[in-house]
C-alpha positions as CSV (number, residue, x, y, z in Angstrom):
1,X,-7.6,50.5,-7.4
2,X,-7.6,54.0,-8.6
3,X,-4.0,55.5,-9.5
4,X,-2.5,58.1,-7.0
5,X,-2.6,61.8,-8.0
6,X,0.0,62.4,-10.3
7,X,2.6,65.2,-8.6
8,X,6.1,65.2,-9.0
9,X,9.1,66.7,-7.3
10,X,10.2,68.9,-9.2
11,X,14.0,67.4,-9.9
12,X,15.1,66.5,-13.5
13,X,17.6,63.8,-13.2
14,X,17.6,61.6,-16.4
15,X,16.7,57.7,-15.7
16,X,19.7,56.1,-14.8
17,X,21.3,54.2,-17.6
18,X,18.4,53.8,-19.7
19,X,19.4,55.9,-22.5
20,X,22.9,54.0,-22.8
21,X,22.3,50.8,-24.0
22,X,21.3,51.6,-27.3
23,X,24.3,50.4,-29.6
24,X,27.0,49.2,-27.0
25,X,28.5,46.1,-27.9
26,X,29.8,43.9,-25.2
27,X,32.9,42.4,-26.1
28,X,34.3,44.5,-28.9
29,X,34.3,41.9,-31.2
30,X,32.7,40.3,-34.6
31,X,31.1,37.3,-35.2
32,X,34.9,35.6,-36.0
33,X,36.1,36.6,-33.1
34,X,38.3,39.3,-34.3
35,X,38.8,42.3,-32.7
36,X,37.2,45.6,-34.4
37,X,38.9,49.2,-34.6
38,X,37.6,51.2,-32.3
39,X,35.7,53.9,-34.3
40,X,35.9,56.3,-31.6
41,X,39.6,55.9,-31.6
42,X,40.4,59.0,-34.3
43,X,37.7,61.0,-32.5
44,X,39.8,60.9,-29.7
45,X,43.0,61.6,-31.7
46,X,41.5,64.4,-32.7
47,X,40.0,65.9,-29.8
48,X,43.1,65.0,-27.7
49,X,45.7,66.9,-30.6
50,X,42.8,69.9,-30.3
51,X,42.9,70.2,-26.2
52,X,46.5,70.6,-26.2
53,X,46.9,73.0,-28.8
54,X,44.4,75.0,-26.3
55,X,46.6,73.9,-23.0
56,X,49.4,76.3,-25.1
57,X,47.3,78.7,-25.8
58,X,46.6,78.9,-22.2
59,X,50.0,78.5,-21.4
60,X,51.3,80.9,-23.4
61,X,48.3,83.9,-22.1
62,X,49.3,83.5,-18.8
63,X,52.5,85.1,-18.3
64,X,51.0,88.6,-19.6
65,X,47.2,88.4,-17.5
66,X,46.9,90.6,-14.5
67,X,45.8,88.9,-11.5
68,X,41.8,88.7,-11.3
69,X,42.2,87.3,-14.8
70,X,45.3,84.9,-14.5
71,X,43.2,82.9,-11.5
72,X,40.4,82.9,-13.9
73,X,42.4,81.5,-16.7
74,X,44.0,79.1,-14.7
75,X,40.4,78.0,-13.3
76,X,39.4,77.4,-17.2
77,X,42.9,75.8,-17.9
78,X,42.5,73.2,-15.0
79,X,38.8,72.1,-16.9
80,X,40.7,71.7,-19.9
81,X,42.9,69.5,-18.3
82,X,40.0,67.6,-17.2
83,X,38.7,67.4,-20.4
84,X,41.8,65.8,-22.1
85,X,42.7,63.2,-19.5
86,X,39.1,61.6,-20.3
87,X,39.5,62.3,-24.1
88,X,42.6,60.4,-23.8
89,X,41.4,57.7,-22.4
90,X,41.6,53.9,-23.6
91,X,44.1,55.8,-26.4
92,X,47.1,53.5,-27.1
93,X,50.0,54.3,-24.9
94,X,52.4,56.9,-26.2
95,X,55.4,54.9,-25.7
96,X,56.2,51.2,-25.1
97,X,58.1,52.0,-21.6
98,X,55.0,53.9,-20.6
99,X,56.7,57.1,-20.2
100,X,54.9,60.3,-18.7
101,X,53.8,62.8,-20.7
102,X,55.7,66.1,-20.3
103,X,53.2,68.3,-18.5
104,X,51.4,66.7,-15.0
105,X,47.5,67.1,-16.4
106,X,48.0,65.5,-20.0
107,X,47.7,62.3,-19.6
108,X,47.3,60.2,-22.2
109,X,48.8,59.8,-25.4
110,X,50.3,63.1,-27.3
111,X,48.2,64.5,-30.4
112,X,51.8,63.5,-32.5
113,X,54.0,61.1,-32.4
114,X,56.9,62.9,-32.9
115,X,56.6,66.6,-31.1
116,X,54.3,68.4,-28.8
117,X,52.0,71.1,-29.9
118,X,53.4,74.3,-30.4
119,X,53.2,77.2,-28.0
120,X,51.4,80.2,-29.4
121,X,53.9,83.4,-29.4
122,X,51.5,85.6,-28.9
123,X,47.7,84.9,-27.4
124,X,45.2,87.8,-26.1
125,X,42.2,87.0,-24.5
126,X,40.1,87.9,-27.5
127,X,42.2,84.8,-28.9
128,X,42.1,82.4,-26.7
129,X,38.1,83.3,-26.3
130,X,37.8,82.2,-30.0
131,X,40.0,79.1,-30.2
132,X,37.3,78.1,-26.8
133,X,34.9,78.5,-29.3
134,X,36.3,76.7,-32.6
135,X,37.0,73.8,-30.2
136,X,34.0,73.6,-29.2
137,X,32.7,73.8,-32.2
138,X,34.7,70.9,-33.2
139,X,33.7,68.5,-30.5
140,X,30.0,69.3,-32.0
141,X,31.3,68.1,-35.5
142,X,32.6,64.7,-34.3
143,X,28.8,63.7,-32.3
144,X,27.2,62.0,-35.0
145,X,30.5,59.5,-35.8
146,X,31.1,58.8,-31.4
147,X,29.6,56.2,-29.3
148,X,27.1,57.3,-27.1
149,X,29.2,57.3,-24.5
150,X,31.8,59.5,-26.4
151,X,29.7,61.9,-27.7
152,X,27.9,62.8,-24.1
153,X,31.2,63.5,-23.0
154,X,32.1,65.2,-26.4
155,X,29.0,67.5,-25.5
156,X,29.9,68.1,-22.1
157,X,33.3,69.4,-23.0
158,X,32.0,71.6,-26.2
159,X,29.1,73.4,-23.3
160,X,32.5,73.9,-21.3
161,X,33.9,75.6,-24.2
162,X,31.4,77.7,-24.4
163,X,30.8,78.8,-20.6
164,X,34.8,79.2,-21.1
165,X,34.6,81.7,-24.3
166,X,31.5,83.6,-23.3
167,X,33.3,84.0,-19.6
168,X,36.3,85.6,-21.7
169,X,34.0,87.7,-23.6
170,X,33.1,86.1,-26.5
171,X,29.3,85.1,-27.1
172,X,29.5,84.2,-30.4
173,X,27.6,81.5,-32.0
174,X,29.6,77.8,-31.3
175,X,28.5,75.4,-34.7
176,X,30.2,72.2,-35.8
177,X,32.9,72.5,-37.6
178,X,35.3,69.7,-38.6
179,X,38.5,71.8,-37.5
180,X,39.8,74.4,-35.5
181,X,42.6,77.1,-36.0
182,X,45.8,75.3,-35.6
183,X,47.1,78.9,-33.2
184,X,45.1,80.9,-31.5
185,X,48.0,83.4,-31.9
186,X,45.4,87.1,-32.9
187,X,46.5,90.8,-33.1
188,X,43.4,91.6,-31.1
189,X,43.6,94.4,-29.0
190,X,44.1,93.5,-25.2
191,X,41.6,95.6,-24.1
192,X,38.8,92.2,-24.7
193,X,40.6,90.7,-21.0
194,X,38.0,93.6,-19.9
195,X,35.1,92.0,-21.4
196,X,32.2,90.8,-18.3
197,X,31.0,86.6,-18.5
198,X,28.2,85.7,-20.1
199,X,25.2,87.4,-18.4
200,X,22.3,87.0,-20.7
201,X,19.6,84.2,-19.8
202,X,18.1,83.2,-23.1
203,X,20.6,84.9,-26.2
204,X,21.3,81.2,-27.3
205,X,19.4,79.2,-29.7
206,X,16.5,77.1,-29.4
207,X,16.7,73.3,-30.9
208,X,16.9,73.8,-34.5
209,X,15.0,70.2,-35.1
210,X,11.1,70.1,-36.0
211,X,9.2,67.2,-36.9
212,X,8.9,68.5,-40.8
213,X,12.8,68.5,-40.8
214,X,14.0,65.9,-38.9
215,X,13.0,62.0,-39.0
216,X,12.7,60.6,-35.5
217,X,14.0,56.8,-35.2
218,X,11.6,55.3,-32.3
219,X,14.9,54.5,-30.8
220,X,15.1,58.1,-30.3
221,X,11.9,58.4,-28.2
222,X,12.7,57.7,-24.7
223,X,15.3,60.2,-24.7
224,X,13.0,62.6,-26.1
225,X,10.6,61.9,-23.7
226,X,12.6,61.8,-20.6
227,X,13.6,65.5,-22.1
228,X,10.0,66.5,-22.4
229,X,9.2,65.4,-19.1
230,X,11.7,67.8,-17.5
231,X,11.0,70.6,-20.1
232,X,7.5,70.3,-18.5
233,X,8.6,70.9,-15.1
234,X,11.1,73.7,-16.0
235,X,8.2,75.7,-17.3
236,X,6.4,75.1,-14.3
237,X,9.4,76.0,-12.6
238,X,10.0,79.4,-14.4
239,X,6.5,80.3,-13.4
240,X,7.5,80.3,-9.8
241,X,10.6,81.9,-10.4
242,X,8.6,84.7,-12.3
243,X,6.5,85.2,-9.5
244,X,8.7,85.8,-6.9
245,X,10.3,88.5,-8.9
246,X,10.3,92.2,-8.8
247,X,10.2,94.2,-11.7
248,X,13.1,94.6,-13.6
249,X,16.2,92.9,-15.3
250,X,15.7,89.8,-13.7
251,X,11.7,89.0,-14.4
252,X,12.8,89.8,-17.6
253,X,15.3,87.3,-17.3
254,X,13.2,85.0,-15.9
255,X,10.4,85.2,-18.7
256,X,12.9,84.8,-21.3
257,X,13.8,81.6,-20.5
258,X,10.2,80.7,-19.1
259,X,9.6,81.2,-23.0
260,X,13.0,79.5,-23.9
261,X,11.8,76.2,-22.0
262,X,7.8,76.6,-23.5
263,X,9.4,76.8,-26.9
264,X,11.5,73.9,-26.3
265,X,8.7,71.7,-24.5
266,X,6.4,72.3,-28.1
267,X,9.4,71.0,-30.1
268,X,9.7,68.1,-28.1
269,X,6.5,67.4,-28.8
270,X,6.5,67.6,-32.5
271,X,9.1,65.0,-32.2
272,X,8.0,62.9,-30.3
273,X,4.5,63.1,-32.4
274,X,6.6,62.8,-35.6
275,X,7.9,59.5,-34.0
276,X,4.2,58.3,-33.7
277,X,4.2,57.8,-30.2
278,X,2.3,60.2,-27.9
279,X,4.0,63.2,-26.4
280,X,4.7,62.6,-22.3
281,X,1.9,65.0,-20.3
282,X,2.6,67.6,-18.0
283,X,2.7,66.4,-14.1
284,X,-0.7,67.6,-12.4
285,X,1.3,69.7,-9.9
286,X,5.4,69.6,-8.3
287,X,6.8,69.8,-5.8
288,X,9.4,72.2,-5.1
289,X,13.0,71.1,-4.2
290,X,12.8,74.5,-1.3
291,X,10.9,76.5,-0.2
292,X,10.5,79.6,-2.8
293,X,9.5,82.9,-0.5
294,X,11.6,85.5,-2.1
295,X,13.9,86.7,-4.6
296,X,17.1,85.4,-3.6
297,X,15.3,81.7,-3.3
298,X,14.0,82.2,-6.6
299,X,17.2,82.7,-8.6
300,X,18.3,79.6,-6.6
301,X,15.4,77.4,-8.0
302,X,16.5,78.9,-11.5
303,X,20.0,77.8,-11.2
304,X,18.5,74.8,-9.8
305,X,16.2,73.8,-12.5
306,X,19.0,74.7,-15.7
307,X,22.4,72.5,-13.4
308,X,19.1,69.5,-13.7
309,X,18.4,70.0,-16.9
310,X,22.0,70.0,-18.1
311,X,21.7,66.0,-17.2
312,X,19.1,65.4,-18.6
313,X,20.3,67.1,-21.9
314,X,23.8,65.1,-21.6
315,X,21.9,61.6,-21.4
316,X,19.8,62.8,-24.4
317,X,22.8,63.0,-26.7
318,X,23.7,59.5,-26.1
319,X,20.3,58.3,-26.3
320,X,19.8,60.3,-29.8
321,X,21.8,59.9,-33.3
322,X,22.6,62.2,-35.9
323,X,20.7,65.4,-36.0
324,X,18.8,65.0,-32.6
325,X,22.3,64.7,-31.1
326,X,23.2,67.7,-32.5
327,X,20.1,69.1,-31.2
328,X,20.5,68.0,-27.5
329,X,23.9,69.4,-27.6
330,X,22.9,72.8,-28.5
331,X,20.2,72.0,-25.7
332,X,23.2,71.2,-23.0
333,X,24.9,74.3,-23.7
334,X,21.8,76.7,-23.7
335,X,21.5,75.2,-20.4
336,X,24.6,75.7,-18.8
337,X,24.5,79.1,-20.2
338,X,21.4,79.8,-18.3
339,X,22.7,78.2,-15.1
340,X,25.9,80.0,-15.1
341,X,23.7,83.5,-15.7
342,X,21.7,82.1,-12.9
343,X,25.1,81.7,-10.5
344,X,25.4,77.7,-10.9
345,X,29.1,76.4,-10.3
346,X,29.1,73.9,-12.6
347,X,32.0,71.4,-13.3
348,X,34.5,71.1,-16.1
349,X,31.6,68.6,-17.8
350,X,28.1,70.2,-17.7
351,X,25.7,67.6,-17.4
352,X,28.2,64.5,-16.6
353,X,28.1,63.4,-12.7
354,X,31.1,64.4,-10.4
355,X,32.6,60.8,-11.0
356,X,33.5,61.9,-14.7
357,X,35.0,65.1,-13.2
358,X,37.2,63.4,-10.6
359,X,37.9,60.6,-12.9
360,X,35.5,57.4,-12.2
361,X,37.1,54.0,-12.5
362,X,35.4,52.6,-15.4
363,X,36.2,55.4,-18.2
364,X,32.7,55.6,-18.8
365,X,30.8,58.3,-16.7
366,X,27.1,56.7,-15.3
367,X,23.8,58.1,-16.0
368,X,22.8,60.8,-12.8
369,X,20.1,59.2,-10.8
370,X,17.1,61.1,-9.8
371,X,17.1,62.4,-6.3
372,X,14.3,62.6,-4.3
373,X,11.8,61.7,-7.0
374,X,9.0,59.9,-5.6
375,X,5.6,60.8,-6.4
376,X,3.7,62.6,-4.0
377,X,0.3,61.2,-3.4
């Protein structure tokens, strides 16, 4: 019987759990019996003693921001709270009566045993901007080392660090680095709280990975090619969006990231290829999630396609290892970039379903599932 006519909605959910298995252990324990350390246990140390030295930081700018910007801080200090109750958990308890931690939304263990972080004296915008992005930068450093379970969320909470800095003003570069700045205390002028969010659609960088740089496990490859399949239908995506705009900042917009996504779709490839397996094909034709008649729809399907893609992205780190991870992570925050230029209210974990946001009962956030992706014949 001949196969149906290959067209796809275009919606870019990552399969559901597939991309987690690789790895995971079932019972925590060796072939005696005995209980193993928990690798991810300093990870999480570390993370943890790094989001509360930026809870402070937060704490300690608010006092002095005028109104607009002390309900945006607070927005960004409530995703940081996020962030550390699921970095904190399965940490040991911090104390054998189980006593609360002193502040509501820092749960979990404290990052020492015997004091809390200390509160900045002084903190400007500019500052706290730039401990954002160390800390992000140091949630990249600690990918390669997590789980895959660890480092998706470690991803998701180094894209929020960045959505958080370049909010604030600062669109510098976020790279790995193994620590942050224990203050964030700066003698930066005040005048950065006037500083606009992020508005450019395509200033970050592409994946640094290529196939002559990079050697591509085969465990790698269906993460890679679940990535390339939704690359495929982002370009085709970007095309409409191109189309339905007028001349101007926003087709410009609009073709920069139509290139962003053709450049990242050919690097896929290569990978893939390097692999030795065979590079997933474009879709004959998608379907659109809406209807696409005008401008206003088309920035919609933009914001669309980049809030899809950031899943996709967040499954790929756990599915990858080493440099590839690092690669989907700069992917994941390119993408929340973009869909944050493109007016997308995402959640205090790009890329991770609302379950990890509200706090799921298993501790470890589930794959998204596709919606609406049946083939259309």
């Amino acid at each position: 019987m001949p196969s149906p006519t290959r067209r796809t909605v275009l919606t870019l959910g990552a399969l559901a759990g597939a991309l987690l298995t690789a790895g995971c252990t079932t019972d925590g324990k060796d072939r005696n019996g005995t209980a193993r350390p928990d690798p991810d246990l300093p990870l999480r140390t570390r993370a943890v003693a790094a989001t509360d030295t930026l809870l402070a930081a937060y704490d300690a700018a608010l006092p002095g921001a005028a109104a607009d910007l002390a309900d945006r801080l607070r927005r960004q200090r409530a995703d940081v709270a996020v962030h550390r109750v699921l970095l904190a958990r399965a940490l040991p308890s911090p104390s054998p009566d189980g006593s609360p931690s002193r502040s509501s939304d820092r749960s979990g263990p404290p990052s020492s045993p015997s004091a809390a972080p200390t509160r900045p004296a002084v903190v400007t915008v500019a500052g706290l901007a730039a401990a954002e992005r160390a800390t992000a930068g140091a949630r990249l450093a600690d990918l390669e080392a997590a789980s895959p379970e660890l480092a998706r969320l470690l991803a998701a909470v180094s894209a929020c660090g960045a959505l958080h800095a370049a909010a604030l003003g600062d669109h510098g570069p976020v790279t790995a680095s193994p620590s942050v700045t224990a203050s964030p205390s700066v003698t930066a002028s005040p005048s950065a709280a006037a500083s606009p969010p992020a508005t450019a659609a395509a200033t970050t960088a592409l994946p640094t990975a290529s196939a002559g740089a990079t050697a591509v496990p085969a465990a790698a490859v269906p993460a890679l090619q679940t990535a390339l399949a939704a690359e495929h239908a982002a370009v085709y995506g970007y095309g409409v969006v191109g189309a339905r705009m007028p001349a101007g900042p926003q087709r410009e917009d609009a073709r920069a990231s139509y290139t962003a996504h053709q450049a990242r779709r050919d690097a896929l490839q290569r990978l893939v290829a390097a692999a030795g397996a065979s590079p997933a094909a474009a879709a004959a034709g998608y379907r659109l999630p809406f209807a696409v008649p005008d401008t206003a729809t088309a920035v919609r399907l933009a914001a669309h396609l980049e809030t899809q893609l950031t899943a996709v992205w967040a499954d790929a780190v756990a599915g990858t290892a080493g440099p590839l991870r690092q690669t989907a992570a700069g992917a994941l925050r390119d993408t929340a970039l973009r869909a944050v230029h493109w007016g997308a209210d995402l959640s205090a974990l790009p890329g991770l379903p609302d379950s990890a946001v509200t706090g799921s009962a298993s501790g470890s956030p589930s794959a998204p599932t596709p919606s609406g992706a049946a083939p259309k014949s």
